[in-house]
N, C-alpha and C positions, 0 to 999 in steps of 0.2 A: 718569484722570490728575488730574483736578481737585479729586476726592474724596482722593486721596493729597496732592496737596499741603495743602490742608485740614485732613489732618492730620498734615500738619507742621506747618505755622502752629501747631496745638492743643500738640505736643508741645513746641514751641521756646515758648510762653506762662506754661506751666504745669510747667517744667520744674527749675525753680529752689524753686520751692515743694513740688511733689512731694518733692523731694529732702530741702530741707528740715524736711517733714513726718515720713521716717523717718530722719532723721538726730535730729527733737527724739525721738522713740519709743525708738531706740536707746539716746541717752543717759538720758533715765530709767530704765530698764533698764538700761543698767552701771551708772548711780549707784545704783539701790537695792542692786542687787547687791553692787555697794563696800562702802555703807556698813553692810551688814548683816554684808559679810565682816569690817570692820574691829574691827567692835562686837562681834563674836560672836555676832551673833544667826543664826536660822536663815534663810539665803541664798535655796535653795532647797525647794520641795515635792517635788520629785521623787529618786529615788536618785542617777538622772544626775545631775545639776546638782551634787548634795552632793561625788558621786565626783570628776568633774572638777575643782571649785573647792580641791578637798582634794588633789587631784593635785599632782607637780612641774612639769606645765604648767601650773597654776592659777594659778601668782607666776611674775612678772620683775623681778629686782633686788630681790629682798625684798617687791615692794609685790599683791596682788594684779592678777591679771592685767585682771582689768574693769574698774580704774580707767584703764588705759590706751585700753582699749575708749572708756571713756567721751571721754576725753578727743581721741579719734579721731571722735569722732560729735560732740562740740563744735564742734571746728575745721569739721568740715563742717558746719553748723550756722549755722557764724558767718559762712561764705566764701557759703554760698548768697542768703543772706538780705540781705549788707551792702548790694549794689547795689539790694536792693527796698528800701530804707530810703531811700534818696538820690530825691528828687523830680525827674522827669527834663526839669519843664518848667523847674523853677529852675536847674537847675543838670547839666545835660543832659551835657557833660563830664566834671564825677567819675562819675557813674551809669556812660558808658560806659567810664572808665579800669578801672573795678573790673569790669565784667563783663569786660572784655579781660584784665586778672589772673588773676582766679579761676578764670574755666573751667582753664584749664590744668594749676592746682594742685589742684582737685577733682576733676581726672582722676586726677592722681596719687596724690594719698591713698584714691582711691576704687580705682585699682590694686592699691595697696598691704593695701587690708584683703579686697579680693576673694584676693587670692594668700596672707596669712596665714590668714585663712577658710578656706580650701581647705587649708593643711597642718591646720590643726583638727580639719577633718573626718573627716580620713586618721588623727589620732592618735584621735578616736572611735572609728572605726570598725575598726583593729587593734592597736593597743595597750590601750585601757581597754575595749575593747571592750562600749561601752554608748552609751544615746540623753539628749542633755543639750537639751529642748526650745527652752532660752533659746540655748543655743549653735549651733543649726539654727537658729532666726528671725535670728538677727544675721550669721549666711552668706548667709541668702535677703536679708536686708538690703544689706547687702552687693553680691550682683548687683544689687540692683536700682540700683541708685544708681550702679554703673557701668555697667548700660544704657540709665540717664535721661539719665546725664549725659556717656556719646557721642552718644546720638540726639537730644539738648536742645541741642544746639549746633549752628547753622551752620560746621563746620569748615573752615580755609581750605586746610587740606592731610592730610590723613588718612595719609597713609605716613607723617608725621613724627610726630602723633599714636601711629602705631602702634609706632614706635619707642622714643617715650617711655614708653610700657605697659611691651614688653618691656624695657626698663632698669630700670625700676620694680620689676618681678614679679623680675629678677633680683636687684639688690638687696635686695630683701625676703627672698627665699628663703633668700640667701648672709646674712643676719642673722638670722634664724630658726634656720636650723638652729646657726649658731654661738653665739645663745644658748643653745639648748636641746643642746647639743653633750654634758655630765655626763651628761644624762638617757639620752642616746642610747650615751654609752662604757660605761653601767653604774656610774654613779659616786653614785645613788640609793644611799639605808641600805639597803635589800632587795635588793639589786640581786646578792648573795652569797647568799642562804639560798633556803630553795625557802619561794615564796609573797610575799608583798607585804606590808610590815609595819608601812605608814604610816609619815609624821615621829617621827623617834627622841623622845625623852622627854626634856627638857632641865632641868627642875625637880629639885632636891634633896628628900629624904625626910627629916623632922623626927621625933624620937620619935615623936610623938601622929599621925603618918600610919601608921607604922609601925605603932604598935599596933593602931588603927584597920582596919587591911588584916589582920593577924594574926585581931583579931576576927569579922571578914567569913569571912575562911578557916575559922576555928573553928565558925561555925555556918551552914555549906552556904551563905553568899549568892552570887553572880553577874550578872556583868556581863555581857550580850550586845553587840554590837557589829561595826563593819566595818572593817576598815582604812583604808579613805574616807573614813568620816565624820570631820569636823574635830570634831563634840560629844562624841564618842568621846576622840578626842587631848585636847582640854579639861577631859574626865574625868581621863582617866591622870595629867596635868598637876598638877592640882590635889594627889595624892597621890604625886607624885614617881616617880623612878628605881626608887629602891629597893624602897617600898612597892606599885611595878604588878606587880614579880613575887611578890607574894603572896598578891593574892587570886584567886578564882576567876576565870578570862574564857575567854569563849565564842566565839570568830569566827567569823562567821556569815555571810561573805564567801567564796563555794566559791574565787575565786584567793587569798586568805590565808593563813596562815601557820596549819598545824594547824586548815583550819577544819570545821564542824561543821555545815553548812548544813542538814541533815533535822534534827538536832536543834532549832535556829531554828525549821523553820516548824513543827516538832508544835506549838508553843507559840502559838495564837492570841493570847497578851496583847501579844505581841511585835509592833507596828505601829511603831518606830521605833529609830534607834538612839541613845544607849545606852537598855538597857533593863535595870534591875536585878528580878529576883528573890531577896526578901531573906522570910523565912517565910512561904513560898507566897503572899506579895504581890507582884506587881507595879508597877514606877516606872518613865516612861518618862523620859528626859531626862536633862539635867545636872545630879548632884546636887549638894550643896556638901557638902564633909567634915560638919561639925555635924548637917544633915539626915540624913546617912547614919547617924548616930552615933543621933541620935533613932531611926529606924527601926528599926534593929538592934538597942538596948540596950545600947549602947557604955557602957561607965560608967569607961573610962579616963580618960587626959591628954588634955583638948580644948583646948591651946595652939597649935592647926591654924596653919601659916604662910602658907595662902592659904585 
């Protein structure tokens, strides 16, 4: 008996700090995440991660989805920590107004992202059906942080506690799914054709993309690619509408649209996507029209509009 309450003492000490600890972890992790998704650059190492982030679960309200992450690992970040800021021999009052605050409200947001967590998991694991490492650590994050921070507090009443969870977990679910409610009626661009065909193409085609893709076509090059990958989309992007249906592409995504997946992997050069093969050379990455142009022997109009 002694030894347990011992550690409890331990738990209720160091419980505000734990918490804090992967609440800071988390958020640097949705912020690089962000900022890599915002910038273009590449987000993650893994296929999961690319798939997801590139997914129409990947954005809310336009803005990627890990910036919200983040900003949910902030707040708690900032709610754990404020009252260890405050000196409790000076001023021994605010210290304890804010821990009588916070607990409560770091129940709740720590509800809140264990029960969005959990529908994540569920769209992993049958809808994209793939493994997104960053996305498992931030669910384990997640519990953990709602089992510090029930058993890190002396509670005065735990049914009401428990009550507030379940209102929490409700509401959250009942916003959830009613955000993601298009995804779920079928109101995705692929959501009609058989296969998955990625964000539609929203750039216009310029002569000089135009000819450029003619070019490509003319002398066997190809694009490999997934429908996930966002550097893929940023490819297509850059040569518009018109010009992606003309040159060669390869999908290499066996749920994709016409895809060709054995053909992918004969090709050892093929380590990421896009992957062009342009005269039995290989390029892995995002090219720019001009580079593409150099590579091939383009000797068209290069008044490229991006």
């Amino acid at each position: 008996m002694r030894r347990r309450r011992q550690e409890s003492r331990w738990i209720h000490r160091w419980s505000r700090w734990l918490v804090a600890g992967i609440a800071l972890i988390g958020a640097l992790g949705t912020g690089y995440l962000t900022i890599a998704k915002l910038t273009g650059g590449g987000a993650c190492p893994t296929e999961g991660c690319d798939r997801v982030l590139s997914s129409p679960w990947g954005t809310v309200f336009g803005q990627p989805l890990t910036l919200f992450g983040f900003l949910a690992y902030g707040t708690m970040l900032v709610m754990a920590v404020a009252p260890l800021l405050v000196n409790a021999d000076q001023n021994k009052t605010l210290r304890q107004k804010l821990e009588t605050s916070t607990w409560p409200l770091m129940f709740m947001l720590a509800s809140a992202m264990l029960v969005f967590s959990g529908y994540l998991m569920t769209v992993l694991a049958f809808e994209l059906q793939t493994a997104c490492p960053y996305c498992i650590g931030s669910a384990l994050f997640a519990l953990s942080m709602f089992v510090i921070i029930l058993l890190g507090n002396r509670w005065d009443d735990l049914g009401q506690i428990a009550f507030i969870g379940l209102i929490v977990g409700v509401v959250t679910i009942v916003a959830t799914l009613a955000i993601y409610a298009p995804i779920s009626a079928g109101d995705s661009p692929s959501a009609d054709v058989a296969g998955q065909a990625g964000p539609p193409i929203t750039t216009a085609s310029g002569p000089a993309e135009v000819a450029l893709a003619n070019h490509l076509n003319d002398i066997g090059a190809t694009m490999y690619g997934a429908w996930w990958c966002p550097h893929c989309h940023d490819q297509k992007q850059l040569f518009g509408a018109e010009a992606t249906q003309t040159f060669n592409y390869v999908e290499c995504a066996e749920d994709g649209q016409n895809p060709q997946p054995d053909l992918c992997r004969a090709k050892p050069e093929i380590t990421g996507f896009p992957t062009w093969e342009i005269n039995g050379e290989f390029y892995s990455g995002t090219q720019s029209l001009a580079r593409l142009a150099e590579l091939s022997g383009y000797t068209g109009p290069t008044n490229f509009q991006r």
